[in-house]
Each structure stands twice: as C-alpha cells, then as structure tokens.
N, CA, C and O of each residue as an XYZ file, in Angstrom:
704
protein
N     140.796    136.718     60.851
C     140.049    136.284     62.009
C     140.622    134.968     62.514
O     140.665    134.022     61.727
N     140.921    134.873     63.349
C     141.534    133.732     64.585
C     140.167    132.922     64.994
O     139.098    133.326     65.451
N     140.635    131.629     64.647
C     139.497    130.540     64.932
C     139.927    129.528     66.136
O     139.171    128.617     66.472
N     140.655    129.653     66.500
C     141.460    129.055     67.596
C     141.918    129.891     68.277
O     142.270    131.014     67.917
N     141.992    129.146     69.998
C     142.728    129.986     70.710
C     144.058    129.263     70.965
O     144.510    128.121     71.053
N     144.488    130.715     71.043
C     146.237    130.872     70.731
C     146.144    130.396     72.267
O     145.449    130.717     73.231
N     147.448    129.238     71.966
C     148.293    128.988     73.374
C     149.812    128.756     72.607
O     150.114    128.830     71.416
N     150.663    128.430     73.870
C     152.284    128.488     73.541
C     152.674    127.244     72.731
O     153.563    127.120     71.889
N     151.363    125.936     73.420
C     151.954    124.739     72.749
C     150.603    123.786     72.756
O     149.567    124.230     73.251
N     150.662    122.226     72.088
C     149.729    121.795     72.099
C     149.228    121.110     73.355
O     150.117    120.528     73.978
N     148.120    121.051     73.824
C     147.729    120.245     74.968
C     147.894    118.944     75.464
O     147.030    118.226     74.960
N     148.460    118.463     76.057
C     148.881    116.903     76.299
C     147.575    116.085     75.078
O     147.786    115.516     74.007
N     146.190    116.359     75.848
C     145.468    115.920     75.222
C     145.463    115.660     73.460
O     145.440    114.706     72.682
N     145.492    116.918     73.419
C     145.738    117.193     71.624
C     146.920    116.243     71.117
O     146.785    115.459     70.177
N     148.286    116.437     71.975
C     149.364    115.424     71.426
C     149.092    113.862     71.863
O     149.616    112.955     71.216
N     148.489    113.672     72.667
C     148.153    112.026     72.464
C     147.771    111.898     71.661
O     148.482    111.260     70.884
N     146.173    112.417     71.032
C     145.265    112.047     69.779
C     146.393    112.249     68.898
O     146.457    111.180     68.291
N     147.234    112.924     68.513
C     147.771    113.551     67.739
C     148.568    112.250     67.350
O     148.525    111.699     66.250
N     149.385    111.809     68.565
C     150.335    109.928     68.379
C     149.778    108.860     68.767
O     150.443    107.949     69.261
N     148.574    108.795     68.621
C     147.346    107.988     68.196
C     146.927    107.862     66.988
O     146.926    106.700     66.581
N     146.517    108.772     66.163
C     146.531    109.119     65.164
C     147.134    108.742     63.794
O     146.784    108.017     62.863
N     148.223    109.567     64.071
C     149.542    109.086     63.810
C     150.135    107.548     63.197
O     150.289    107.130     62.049
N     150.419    106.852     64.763
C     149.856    104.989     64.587
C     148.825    104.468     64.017
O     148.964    103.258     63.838
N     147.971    104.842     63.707
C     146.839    104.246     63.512
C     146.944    104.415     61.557
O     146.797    103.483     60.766
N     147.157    105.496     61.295
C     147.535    105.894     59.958
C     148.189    105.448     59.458
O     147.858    104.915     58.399
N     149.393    105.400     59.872
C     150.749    105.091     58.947
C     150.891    103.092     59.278
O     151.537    102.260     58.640
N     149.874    102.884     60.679
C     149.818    101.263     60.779
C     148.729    101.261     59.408
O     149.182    100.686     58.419
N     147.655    101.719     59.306
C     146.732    101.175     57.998
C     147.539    101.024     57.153
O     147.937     99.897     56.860
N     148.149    102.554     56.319
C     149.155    102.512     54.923
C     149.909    100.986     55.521
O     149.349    100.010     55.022
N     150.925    100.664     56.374
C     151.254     99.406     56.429
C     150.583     98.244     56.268
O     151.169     97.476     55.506
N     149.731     97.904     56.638
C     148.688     96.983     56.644
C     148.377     96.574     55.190
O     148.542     95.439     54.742
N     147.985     97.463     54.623
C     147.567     97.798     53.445
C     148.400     97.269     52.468
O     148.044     96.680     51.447
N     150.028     97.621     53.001
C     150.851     97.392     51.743
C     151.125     95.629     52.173
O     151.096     94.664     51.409
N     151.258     95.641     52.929
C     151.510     94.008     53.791
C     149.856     93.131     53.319
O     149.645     91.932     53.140
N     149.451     93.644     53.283
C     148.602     92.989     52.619
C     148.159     93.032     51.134
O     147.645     92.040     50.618
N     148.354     94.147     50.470
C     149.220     93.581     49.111
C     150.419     92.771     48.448
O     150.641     92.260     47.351
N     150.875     92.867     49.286
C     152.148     91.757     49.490
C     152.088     90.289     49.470
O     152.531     89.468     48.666
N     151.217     90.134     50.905
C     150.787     88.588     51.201
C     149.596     88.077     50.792
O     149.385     86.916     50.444
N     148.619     89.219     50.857
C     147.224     88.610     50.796
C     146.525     88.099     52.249
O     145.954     87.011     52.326
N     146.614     88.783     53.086
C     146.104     88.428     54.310
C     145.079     89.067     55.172
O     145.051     90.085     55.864
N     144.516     88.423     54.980
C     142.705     88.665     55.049
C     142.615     89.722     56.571
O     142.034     90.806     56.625
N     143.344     89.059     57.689
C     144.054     89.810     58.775
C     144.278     90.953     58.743
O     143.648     91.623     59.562
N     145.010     91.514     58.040
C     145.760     92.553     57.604
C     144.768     93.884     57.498
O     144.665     94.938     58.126
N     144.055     93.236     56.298
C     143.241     93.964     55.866
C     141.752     94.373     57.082
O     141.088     95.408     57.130
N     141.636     93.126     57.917
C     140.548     93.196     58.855
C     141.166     94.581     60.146
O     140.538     95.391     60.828
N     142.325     94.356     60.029
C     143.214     95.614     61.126
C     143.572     96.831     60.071
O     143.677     97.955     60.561
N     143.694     96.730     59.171
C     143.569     98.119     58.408
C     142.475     98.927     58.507
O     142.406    100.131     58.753
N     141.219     97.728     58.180
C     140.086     98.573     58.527
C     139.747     99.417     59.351
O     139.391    100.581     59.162
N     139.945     98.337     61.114
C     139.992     98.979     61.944
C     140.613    100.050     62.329
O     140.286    100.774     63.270
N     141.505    100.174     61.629
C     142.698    101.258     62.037
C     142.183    102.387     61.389
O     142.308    103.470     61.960
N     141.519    102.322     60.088
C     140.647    103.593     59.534
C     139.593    103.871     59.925
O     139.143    104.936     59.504
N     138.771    103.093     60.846
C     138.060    103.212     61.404
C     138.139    104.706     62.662
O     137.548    105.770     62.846
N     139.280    103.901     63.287
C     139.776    105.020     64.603
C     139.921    106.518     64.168
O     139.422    107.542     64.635
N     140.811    106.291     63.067
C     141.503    107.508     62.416
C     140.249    108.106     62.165
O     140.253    109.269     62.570
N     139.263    107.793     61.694
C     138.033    108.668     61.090
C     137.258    108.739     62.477
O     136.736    109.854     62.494
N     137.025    108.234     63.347
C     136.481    108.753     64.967
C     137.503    109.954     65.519
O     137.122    111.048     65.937
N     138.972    109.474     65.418
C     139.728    110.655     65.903
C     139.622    112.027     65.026
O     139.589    113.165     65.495
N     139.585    111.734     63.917
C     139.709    113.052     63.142
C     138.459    114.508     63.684
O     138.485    115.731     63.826
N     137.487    113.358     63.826
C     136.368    114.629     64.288
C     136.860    114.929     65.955
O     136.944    116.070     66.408
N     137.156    113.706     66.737
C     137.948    114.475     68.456
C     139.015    115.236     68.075
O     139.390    115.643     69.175
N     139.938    115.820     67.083
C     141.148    116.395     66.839
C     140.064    117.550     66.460
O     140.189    118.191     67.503
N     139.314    118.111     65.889
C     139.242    119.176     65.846
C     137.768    119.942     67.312
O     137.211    121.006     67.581
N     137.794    118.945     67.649
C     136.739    119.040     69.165
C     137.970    119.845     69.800
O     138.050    121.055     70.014
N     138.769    118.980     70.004
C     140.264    119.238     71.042
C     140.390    120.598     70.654
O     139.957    121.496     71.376
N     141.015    120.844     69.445
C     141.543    122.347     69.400
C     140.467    123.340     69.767
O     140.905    124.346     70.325
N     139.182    123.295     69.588
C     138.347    124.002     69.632
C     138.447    124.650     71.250
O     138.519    125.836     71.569
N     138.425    123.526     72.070
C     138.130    123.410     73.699
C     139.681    124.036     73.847
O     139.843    125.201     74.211
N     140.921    123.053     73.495
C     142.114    123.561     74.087
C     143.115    124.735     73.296
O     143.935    125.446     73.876
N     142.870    124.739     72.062
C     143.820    125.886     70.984
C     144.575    125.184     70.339
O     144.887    123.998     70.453
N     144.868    125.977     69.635
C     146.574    125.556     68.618
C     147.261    126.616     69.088
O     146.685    127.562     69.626
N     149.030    126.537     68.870
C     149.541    127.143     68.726
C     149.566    128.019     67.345
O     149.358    127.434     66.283
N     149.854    129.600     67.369
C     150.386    130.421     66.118
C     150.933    129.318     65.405
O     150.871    128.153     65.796
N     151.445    129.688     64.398
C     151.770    129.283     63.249
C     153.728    129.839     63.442
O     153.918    130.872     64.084
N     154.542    129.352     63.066
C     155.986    129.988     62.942
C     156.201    130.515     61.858
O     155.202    130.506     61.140
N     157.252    131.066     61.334
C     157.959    131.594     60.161
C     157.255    132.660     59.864
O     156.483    133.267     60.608
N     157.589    132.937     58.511
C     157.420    134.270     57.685
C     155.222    133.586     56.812
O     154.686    132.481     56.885
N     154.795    134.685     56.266
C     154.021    134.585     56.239
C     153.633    133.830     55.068
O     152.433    133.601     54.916
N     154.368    133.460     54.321
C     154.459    132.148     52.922
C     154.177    131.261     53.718
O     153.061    130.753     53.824
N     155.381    130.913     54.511
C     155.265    129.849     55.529
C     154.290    129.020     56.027
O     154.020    127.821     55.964
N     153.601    130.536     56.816
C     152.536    130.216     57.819
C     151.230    129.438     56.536
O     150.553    128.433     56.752
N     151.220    130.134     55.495
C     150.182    130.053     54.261
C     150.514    128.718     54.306
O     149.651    128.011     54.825
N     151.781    128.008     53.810
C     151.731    126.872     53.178
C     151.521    125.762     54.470
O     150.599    124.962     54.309
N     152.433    125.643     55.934
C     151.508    125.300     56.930
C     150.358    125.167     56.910
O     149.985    124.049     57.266
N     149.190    126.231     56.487
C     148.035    125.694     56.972
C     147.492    125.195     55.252
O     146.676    124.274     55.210
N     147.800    125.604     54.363
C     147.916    124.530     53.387
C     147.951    123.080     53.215
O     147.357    122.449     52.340
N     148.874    122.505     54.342
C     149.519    121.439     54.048
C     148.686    120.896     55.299
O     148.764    119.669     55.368
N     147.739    121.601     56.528
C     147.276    120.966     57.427
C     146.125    120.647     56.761
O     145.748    119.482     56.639
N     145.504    121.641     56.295
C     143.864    121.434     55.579
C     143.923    120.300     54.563
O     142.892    119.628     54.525
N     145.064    119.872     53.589
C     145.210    118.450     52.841
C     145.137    117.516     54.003
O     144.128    116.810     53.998
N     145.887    117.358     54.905
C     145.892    116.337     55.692
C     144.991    116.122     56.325
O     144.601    114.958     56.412
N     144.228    117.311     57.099
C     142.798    116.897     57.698
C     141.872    116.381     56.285
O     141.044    115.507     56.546
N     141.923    116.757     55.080
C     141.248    116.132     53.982
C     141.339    115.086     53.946
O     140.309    114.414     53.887
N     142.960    114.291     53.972
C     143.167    112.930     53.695
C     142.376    111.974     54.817
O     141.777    110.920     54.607
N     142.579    112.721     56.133
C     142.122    112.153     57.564
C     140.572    111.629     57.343
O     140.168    110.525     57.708
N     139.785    112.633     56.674
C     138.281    112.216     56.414
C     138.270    111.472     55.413
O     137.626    110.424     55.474
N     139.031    111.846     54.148
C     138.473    111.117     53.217
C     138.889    109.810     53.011
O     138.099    108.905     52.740
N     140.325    109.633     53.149
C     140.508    108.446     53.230
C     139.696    107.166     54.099
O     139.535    106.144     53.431
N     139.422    107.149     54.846
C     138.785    106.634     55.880
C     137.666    106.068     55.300
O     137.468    104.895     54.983
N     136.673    107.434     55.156
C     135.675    107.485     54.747
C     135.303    106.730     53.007
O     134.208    106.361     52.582
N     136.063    106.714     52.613
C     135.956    106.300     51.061
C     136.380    104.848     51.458
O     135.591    104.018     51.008
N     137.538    104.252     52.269
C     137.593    102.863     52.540
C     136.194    102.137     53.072
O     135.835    101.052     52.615
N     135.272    103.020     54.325
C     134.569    102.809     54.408
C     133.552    101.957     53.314
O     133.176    100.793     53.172
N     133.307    103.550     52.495
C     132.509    103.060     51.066
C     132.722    101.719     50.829
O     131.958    100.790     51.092
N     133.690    101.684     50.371
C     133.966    100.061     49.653
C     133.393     99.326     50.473
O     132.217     99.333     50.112
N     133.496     98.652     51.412
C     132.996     97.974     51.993
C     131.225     98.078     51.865
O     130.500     97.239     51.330
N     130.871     99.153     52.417
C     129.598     99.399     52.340
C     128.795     99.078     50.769
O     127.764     98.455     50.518
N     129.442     99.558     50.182
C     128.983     99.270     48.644
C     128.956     98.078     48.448
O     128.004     97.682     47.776
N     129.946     97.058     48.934
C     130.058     95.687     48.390
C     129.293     94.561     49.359
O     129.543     93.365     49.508
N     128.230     95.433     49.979
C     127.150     94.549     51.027
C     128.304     93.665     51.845
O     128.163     92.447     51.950
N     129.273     94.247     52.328
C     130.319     93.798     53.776
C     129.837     94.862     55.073
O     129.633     96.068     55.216
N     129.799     93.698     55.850
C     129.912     94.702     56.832
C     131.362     95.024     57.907
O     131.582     94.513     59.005
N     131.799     95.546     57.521
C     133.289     96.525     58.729
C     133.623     96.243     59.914
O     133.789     97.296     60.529
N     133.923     94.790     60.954
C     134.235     95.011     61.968
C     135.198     95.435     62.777
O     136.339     94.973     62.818
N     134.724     96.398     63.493
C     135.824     97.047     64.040
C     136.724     96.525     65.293
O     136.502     96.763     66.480
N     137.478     95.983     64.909
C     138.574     95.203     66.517
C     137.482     94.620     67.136
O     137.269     94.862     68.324
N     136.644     93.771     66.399
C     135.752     92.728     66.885
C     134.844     92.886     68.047
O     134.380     92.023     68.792
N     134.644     94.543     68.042
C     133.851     95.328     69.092
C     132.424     95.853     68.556
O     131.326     95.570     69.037
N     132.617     96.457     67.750
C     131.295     96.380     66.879
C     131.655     95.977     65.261
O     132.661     95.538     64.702
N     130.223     96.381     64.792
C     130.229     96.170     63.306
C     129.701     97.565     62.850
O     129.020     98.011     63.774
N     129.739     98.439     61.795
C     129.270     98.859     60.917
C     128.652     98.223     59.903
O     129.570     97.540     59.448
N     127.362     97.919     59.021
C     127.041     97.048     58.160
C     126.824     97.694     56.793
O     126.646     98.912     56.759
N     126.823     97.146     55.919
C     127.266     97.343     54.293
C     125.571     97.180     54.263
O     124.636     96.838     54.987
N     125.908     97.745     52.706
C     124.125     97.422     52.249
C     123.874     96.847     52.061
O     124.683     96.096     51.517
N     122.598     96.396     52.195
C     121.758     95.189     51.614
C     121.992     94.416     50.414
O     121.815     93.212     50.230
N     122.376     95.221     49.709
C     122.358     94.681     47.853
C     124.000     95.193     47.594
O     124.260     96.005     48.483
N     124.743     95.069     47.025
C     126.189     95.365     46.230
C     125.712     96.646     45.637
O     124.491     96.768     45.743
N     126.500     97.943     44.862
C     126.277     99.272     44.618
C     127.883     99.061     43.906
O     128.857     99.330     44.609
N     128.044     98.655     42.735
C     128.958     98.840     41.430
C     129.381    100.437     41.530
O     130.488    100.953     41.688
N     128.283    100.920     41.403
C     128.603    102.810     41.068
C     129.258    102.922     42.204
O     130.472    102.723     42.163
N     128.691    103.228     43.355
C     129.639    103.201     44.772
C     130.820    102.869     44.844
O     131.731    103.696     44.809
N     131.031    101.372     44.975
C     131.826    101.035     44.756
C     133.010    101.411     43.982
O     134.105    101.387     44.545
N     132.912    101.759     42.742
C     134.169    102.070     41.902
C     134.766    103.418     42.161
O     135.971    103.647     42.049
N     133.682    104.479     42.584
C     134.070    105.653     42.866
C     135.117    105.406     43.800
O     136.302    105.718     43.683
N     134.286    104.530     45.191
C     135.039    104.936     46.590
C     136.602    104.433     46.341
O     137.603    104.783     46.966
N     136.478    103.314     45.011
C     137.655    102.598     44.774
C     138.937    103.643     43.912
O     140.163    103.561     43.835
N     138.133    104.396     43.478
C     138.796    105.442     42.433
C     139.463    106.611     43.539
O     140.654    106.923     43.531
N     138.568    107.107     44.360
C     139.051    108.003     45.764
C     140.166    107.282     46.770
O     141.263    107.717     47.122
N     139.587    106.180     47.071
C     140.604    105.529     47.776
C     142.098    105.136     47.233
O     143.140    104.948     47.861
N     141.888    105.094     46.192
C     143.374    104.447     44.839
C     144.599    105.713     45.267
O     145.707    105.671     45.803
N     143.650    106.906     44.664
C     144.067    107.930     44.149
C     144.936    108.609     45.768
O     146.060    109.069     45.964
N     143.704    108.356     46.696
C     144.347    109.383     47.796
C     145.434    108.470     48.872
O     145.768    109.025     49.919
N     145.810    107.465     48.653
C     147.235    107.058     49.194
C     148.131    106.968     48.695
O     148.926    106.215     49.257
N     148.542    107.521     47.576
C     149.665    108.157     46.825
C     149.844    109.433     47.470
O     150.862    109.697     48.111
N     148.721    110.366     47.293
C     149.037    111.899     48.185
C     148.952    111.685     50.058
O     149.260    112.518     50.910
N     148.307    109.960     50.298
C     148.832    109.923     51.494
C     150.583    109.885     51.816
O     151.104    110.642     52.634
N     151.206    109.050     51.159
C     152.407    109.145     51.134
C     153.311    110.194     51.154
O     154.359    110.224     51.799
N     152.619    111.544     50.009
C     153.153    112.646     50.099
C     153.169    113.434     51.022
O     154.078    114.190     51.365
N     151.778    113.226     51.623
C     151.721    114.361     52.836
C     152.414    113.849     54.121
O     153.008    114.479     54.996
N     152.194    112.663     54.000
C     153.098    112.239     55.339
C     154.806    112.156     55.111
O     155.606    112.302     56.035
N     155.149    111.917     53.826
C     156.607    112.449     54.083
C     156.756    113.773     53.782
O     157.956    114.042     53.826
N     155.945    114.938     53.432
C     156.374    115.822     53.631
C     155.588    117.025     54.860
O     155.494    118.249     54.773
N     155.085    116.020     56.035
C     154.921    116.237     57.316
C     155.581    116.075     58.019
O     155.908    116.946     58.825
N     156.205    114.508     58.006
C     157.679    114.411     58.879
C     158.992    115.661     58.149
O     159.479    116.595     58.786
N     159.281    115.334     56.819
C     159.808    116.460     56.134
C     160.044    118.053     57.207
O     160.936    118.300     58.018
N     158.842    118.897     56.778
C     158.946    119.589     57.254
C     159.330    119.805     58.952
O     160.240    120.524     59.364
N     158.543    119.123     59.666
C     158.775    118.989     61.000
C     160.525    118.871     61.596
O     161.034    119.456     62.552
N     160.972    118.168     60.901
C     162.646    118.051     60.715
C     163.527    119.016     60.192
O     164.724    119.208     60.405
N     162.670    119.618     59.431
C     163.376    120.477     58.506
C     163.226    121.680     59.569
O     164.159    122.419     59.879
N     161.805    121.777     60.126
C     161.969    123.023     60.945
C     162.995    123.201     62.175
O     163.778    124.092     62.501
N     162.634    121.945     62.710
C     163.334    121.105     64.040
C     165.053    121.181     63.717
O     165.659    121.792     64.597
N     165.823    120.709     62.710
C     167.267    120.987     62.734
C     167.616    121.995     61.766
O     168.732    122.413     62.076
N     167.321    122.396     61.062
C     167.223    123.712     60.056
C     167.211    124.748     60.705
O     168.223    125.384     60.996
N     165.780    125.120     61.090
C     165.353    126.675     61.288
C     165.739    126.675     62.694
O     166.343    127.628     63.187
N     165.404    125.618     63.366
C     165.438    125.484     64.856
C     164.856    126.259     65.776
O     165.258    126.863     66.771
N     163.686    126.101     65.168
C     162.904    127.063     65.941
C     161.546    125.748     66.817
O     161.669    124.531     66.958
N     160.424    126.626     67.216
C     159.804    125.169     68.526
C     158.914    124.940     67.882
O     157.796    124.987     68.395
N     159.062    124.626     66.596
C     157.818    123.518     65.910
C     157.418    122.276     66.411
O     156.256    121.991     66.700
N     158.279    121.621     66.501
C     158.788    120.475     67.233
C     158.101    119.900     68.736
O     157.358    119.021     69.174
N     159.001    121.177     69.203
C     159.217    120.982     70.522
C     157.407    121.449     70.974
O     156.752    120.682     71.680
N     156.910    122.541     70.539
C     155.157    122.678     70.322
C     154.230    121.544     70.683
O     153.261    121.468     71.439
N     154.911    120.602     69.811
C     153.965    119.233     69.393
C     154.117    118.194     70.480
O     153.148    117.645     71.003
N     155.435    117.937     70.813
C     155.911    117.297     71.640
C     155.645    118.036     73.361
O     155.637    117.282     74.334
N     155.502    119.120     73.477
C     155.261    119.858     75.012
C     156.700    120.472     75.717
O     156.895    120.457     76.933
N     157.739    121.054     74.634
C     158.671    121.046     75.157
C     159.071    122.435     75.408
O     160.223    122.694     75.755
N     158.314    123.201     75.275
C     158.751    124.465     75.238
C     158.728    125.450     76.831
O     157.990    125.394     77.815
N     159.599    126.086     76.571
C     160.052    126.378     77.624
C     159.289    127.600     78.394
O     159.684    127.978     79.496
C-alpha cells in the first residue's frame, strides 16, 4: 500500500525544508563539537536553537509529503528496502535527537531559548532520572547521527556518480 503520492520529483517546497533542515542539523552536530572544544556557552545557546528548528521542521517534512508526495523509490527492490530503512532511522534521529536535547534542559529546571524569540521552560524542580536518560539518548544517538549522515551523503553520491541514475537530481528538481 502506497502512502504517498507518487510524483517525478520533490516539491520546491519539500527541498527547501529539506536544505533547511539539513543546515540546521549538521550546524547543531557543529556547534556541539565547537563547543566541546571551547566551552562556549554561545555555541551551545545556537545548538539549541538549531534543534529546536530541526524538531518544528521534522513534523512540516512529513505535512509536506503528505500534501505534495515523494518520489518512487530507485533501484532493485533490496535497494528500495534499505532506502526506506535508512529514511525511517533518520526521521528517528530527526525526533529524537531534538527531543531528548530538549529533555536535558527541561529536566535540569533550564529553560531553552530559542534565537531569543521565545522560551520553552524547564521544570520547576531538577529531575536526575530525566535527566540521565535524556543524557544517555542524547550521548548514544550522535554517534548514529554521524553514521546516518555520512552514509546519506554516501549513498546520494554513490547513486549520483555510480549508478547515475536521478536520485540526486529528484532532490535537487532536476529532472527532466
């Protein structure tokens, strides 16, 4: 059963969120590491924010497809399997990560401002249990962030000068 409607390529719309997204992600993982690095309180205040977005976009990315489609899937039918394999981790990482950074904060009675536009507020009292979990989820899932995002660009390249077929070109609006 088809849960999307089939079109040739993704919708402008869909590929903005999509390199929105994108930035916003791989700027947190930066942030993140730059601020393990230096220690800069900054850093970390724009990481937030940046997981912030990513977890607002994640729920408009699947609004979008709903309203505009995805494209089929390419290749042979392993393929297509491990494709949507490798999308369903990443929409995982998209929520959870976010969402578990969230936690921390929330657990540790902080409240989250976002690009100094609003606030989200932490609880009243500190939450240890909370806390360590979201710290244990969060630890754990930017290691398999790393993975999935190099083996998202990975594949995308691999399809793009390899197979050479319009994976690529799909995402980007290039198809003919």
């Amino acid at each position: 059963m088809k849960t999307w409607i089939p079109v040739k390529e993704f919708s402008k719309t869909n590929r903005i969120v999509h390199h929105i997204s994108a930035v916003m992600f791989i700027g947190a993982l930066l942030l993140m590491a730059y601020d393990q690095y230096v220690g800069s309180s900054d850093a970390m205040l724009l990481h937030q924010s940046f997981g912030v977005v990513v977890f607002v976009l994640y729920f408009g990315r699947i609004v979008l497809m709903g309203w505009f489609g995805k494209p089929e899937a390419l290749g042979t039918q392993m393929e297509q399997f491990l494709a949507h394999m490798a999308h369903l981790a990443l929409y995982g990482i998209l929520l959870l990560m976010p969402l578990s950074g969230l936690m921390l904060n929330i657990a540790r009675a902080r409240d989250t401002v976002v690009f100094g536009l609003f606030t989200i507020p932490g609880f009243s009292e500190r939450n240890m249990d909370i806390y360590l979990m979201a710290l244990d989820v969060h630890s754990f899932l930017e290691w398999i962030c790393y993975l999935l995002l190099f083996a998202h660009v990975g594949a995308s390249l691999f399809h793009h000068f390899v197979l050479k077929d319009d994976t690529l070109k799909r995402m980007w609006g290039k198809t003919d």
